[in-house]
C-alpha positions, -999 to +999 in steps of 0.1 A: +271-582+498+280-548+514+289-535+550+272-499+555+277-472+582+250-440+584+257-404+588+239-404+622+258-388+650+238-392+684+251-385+716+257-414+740+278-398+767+310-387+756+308-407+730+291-400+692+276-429+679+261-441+644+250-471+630+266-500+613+243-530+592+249-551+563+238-573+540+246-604+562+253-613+595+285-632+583+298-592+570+284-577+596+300-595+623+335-596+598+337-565+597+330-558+636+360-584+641+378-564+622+372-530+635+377-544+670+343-542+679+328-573+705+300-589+693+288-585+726+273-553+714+250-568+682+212-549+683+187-569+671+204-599+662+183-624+638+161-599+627+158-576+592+169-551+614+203-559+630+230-533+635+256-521+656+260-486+673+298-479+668+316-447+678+332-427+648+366-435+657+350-474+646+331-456+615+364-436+604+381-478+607+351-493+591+352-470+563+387-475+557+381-514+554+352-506+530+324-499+544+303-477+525+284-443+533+255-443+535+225-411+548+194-418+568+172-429+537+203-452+527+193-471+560+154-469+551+162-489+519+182-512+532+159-523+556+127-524+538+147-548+517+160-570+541+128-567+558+109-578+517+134-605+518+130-621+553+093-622+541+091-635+508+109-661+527+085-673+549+065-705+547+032-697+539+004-710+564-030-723+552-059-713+571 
């Protein structure tokens, strides 16, 4: 079980932003806790697909509490899995 920030850097006002997912949403929020990130600000919560958008002054904190780097087709792996896994975990209907 891993916490992950990307390489993105997208401008949101004066701010640059990237993204921050995990393995869990026990890590995820962890590690937002610990980088003094508010929950508040979870994207997609309950889904394959939830994140955070954190500044880099957060990444630069998040990496330091071991996080790990990852590039844009890091983040396309990690979600297809999580995505795979949320799936092969669903009951299956008869119809």
């Amino acid at each position: 079980m891993t916490v992950y920030v990307d390489d993105m850097k997208a401008a949101y006002g004066r701010m640059v932003m990237c993204h921050m997912l995990a393995d869990s949403t026990d890590e995820l929020l962890t590690m937002a806790d610990k980088i003094g990130v508010a929950r508040k600000w979870i994207q997609k919560a309950g889904t394959y697909h939830e994140h955070f958008d954190i500044a880099l002054s957060k990444r630069a904190l998040a990496v330091a509490a071991g996080a790990i780097e990852i590039d844009r087709q890091g983040v396309a792996a990690i979600l297809k899995r999580r995505r795979l896994e949320i799936a092969a975990c669903a009951p299956v209907t008869e119809g």
